[in-house]
C-alpha positions in Angstrom: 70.2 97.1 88.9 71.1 93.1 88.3 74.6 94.2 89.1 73.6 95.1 92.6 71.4 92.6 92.9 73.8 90.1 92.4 76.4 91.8 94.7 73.4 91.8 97.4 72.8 88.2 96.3 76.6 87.7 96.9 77.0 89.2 100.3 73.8 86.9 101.5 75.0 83.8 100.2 78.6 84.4 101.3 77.9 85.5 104.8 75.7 82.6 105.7 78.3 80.1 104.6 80.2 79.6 107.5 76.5 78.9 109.9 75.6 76.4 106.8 78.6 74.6 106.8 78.9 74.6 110.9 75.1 73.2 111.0 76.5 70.3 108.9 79.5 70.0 110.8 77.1 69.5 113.7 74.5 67.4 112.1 77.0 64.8 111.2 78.2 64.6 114.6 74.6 63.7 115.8 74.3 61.9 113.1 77.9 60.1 114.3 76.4 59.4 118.0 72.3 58.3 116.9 73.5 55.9 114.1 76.8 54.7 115.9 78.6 55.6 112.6 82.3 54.5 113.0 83.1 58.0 110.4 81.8 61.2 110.6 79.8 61.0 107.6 80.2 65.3 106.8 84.4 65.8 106.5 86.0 68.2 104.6 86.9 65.6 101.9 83.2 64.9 100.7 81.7 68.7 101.2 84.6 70.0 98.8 84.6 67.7 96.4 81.1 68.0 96.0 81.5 71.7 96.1 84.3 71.9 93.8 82.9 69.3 91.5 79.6 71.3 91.1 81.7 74.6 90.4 84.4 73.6 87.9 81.6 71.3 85.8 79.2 74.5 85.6 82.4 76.9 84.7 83.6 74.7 82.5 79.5 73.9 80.7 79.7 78.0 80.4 83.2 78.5 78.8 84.3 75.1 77.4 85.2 76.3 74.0 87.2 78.9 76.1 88.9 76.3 77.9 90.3 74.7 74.7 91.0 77.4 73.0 93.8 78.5 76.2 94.9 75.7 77.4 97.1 74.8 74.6 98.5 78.7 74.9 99.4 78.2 78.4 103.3 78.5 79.1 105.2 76.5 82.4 104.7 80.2 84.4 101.4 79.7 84.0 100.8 76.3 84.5 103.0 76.5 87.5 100.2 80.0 88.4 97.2 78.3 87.9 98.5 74.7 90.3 99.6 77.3 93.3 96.5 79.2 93.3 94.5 76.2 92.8 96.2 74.5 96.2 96.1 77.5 98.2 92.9 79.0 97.5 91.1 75.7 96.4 92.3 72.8 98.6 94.8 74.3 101.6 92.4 77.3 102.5 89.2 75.4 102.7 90.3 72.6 104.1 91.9 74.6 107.4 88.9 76.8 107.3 86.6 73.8 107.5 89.0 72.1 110.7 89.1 76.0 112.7 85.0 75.9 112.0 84.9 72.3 113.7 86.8 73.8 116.8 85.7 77.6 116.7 82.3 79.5 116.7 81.1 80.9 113.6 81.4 84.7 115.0 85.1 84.1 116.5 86.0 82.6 112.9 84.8 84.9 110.7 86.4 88.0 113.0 89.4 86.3 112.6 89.4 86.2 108.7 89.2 90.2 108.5 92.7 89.8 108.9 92.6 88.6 105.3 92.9 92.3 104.0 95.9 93.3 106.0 98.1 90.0 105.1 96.9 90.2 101.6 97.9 94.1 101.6 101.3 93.4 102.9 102.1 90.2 100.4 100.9 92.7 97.5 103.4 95.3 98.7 105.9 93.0 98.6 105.2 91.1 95.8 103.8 93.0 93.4 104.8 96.2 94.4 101.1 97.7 95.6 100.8 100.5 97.5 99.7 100.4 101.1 96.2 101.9 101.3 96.6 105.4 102.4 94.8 104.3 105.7 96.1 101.2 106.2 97.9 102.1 109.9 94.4 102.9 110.6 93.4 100.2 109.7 95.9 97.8 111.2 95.5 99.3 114.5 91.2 99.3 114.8 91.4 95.3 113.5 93.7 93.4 116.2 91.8 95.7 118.6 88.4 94.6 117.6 89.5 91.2 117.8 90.9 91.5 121.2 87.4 93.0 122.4 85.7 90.5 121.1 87.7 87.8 122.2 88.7 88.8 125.5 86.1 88.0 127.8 85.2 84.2 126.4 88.7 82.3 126.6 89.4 83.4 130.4 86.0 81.3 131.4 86.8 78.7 129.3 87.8 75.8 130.6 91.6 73.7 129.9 90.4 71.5 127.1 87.8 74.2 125.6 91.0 76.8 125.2 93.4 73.6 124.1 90.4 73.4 121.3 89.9 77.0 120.5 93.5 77.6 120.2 93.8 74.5 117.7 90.9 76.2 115.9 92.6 79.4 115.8 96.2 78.0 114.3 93.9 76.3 111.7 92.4 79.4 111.0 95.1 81.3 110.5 96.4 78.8 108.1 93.7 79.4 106.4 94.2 82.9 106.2 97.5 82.8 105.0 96.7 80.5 102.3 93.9 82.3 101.1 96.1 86.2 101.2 98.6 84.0 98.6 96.1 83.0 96.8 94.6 86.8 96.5 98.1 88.1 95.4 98.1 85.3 92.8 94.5 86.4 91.7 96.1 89.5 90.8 98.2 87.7 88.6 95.5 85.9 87.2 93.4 88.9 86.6 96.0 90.1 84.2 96.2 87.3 82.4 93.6 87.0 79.4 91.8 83.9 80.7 88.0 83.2 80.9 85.8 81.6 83.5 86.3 77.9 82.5 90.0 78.0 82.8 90.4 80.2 85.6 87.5 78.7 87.9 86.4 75.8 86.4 90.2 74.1 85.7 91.0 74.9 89.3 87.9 73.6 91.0 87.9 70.5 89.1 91.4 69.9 90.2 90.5 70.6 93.6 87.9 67.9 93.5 90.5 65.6 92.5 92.5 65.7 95.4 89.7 66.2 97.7 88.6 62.7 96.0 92.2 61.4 96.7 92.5 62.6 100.0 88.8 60.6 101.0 89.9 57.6 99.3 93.3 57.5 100.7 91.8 58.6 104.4 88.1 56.9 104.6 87.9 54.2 101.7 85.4 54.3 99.1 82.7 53.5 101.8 83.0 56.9 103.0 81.1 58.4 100.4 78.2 55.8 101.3 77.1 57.5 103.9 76.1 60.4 102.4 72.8 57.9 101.3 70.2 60.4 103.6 68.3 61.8 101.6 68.9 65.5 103.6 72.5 65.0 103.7 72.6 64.6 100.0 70.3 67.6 99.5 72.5 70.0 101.6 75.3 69.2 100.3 74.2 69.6 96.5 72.6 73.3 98.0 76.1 73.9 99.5 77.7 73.1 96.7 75.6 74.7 93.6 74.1 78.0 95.6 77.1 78.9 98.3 79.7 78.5 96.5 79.1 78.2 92.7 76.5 81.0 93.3 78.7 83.3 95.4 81.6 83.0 92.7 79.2 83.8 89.8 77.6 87.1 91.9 81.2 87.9 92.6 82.1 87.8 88.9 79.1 89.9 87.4 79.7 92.4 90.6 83.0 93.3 89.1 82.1 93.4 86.1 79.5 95.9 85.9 80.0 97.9 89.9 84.7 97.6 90.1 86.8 96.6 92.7 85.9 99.7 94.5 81.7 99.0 95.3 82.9 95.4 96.2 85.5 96.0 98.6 83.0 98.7 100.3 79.5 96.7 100.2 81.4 93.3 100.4 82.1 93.4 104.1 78.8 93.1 104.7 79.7 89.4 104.5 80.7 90.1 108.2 77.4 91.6 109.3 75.2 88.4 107.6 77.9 86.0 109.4 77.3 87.1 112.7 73.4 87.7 112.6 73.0 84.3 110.6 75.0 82.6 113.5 73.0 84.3 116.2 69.9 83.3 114.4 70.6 79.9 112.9 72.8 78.5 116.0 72.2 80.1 119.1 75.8 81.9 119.2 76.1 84.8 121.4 76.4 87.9 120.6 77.5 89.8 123.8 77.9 93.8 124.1 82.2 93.3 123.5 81.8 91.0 120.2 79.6 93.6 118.8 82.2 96.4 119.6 84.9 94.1 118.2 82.7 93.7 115.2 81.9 97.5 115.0 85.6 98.1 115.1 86.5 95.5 112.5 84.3 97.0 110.3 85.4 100.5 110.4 89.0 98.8 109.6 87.4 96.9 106.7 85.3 100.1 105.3 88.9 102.9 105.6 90.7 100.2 103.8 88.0 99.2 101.1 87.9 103.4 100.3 91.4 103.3 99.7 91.7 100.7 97.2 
């Protein structure tokens, strides 16, 4: 029961991140134009650090003794592990994910990141040997299809500079997407490796908030991080950072636990259902007859491929 709650929980959160984080995308732009701000007070520097601050602190409070206790045990290999998985799926992913989001709608981003499982499929059969899902051709050919129905009839009405934008957004989101298949072959890794939560989570995010630090003070200047004074601004960001994503991972962690791979893969793509309703619901974006056949499609590729695994 708490293990399906918690994989419910996990779907929720997860699939309303990308409307939260496109509502404070947007609300720092008005706040940009009412306040004459000379910055854009939400950028992907201060909503990560936050974020990863909040998560590697918490990991870290549950499994310090953990964390000392392996650290000293850890080889170059794993060093050298735990620094590539912490850039690609802490620091390179987000960050492109956050700059597609500022040029993309919610729905047309999260479509595109189903391609996830297929590039993470084909990196595990090449680097560690995995089987293809018995499905997978199935799968390959309902997901680029389901994109293109869902795609096709919003970029030929667009104007010049909307599809110079969208295809920015896309490039950036397929960045992302790379960054973040690597990093799920190198979870593999790290799931083989007899490491807790501190060091595997809490390590990575902290060192994640470090350069997300860096990369505002080196950009912006300390002042950047003055205006987050608003009280609201604050108080979404500390609800970003300690419910979406500390509270995803942790529903994520006690869903495998207690449910396997399998129940994840198969209930997890609701993630992709929540993202499109919370978008439709939260920030007006359409949902026309073709993006819901698109969807329906992706789905189908999503659920043959999660019954394989």
């Amino acid at each position: 029961m708490r293990a399906g709650l918690a994989l419910l929980a996990y779907v929720l959160i997860k699939g309303c991140d990308p409307t939260l984080l496109k509502w404070l995308q947007e609300r720092g732009e008005t706040a940009v134009a009412r306040y004459g701000m000379q910055e854009d007070p939400i950028s992907f520097c201060n909503v990560f650090f936050f974020a990863s601050l909040a998560t590697g602190l918490a990991s870290l409070a549950i499994d310090l003794p953990g964390v000392k206790r392996q650290l000293s045990a850890l080889t170059s290999g794993d060093r050298l592990l735990l620094a590539s998985r912490a850039a690609l799926g802490f620091c390179i992913g987000p960050m492109a994910y956050f700059l597609a989001l500022r040029r993309l709608p919610v729905v047309s981003l999260t479509l595109i990141f189903t391609l996830i499982l297929p590039v993470t499929a084909v990196l595990a059969l090449v680097v560690l040997r995995e089987p293809l899902p018995k499905r997978f051709g199935l799968s390959l050919t309902l997901l680029p299809v389901g994109l293109w129905l869902s795609s096709s009839m919003a970029m030929p009405m667009a104007s010049a500079a909307d599809r110079s934008t969208s295809l920015a957004g896309v490039l950036w989101a397929l960045v992302s997407v790379v960054a973040f298949a690597i990093a799920g072959v190198l979870n593999r890794l790290t799931a083989g490796r007899p490491w807790g939560l501190g060091l595997s989570l809490g390590v990575t995010s902290l060192g994640a908030a470090v350069v997300f630090g860096l990369i505002s003070l080196l950009l912006y200047g300390p002042d950047h991080f003055l205006y987050l004074r608003t009280w609201w601004v604050v108080g979404v960001l500390l609800i970003y950072a300690g419910v979406v994503r500390l509270g995803s991972e942790l529903c994520l962690l006690i869903s495998y636990r207690h449910l396997g791979a399998l129940a994840v893969a198969l209930w997890g793509n609701g993630v992709v259902v929540v993202a499109l309703l919370s978008a439709h619901l939260f920030l007006g974006e359409s949902l026309g007859p073709r993006t819901l056949a698109g969807a329906v499609g992706i789905l189908a590729a999503l659920v043959v491929s999660g019954r394989d695994r």
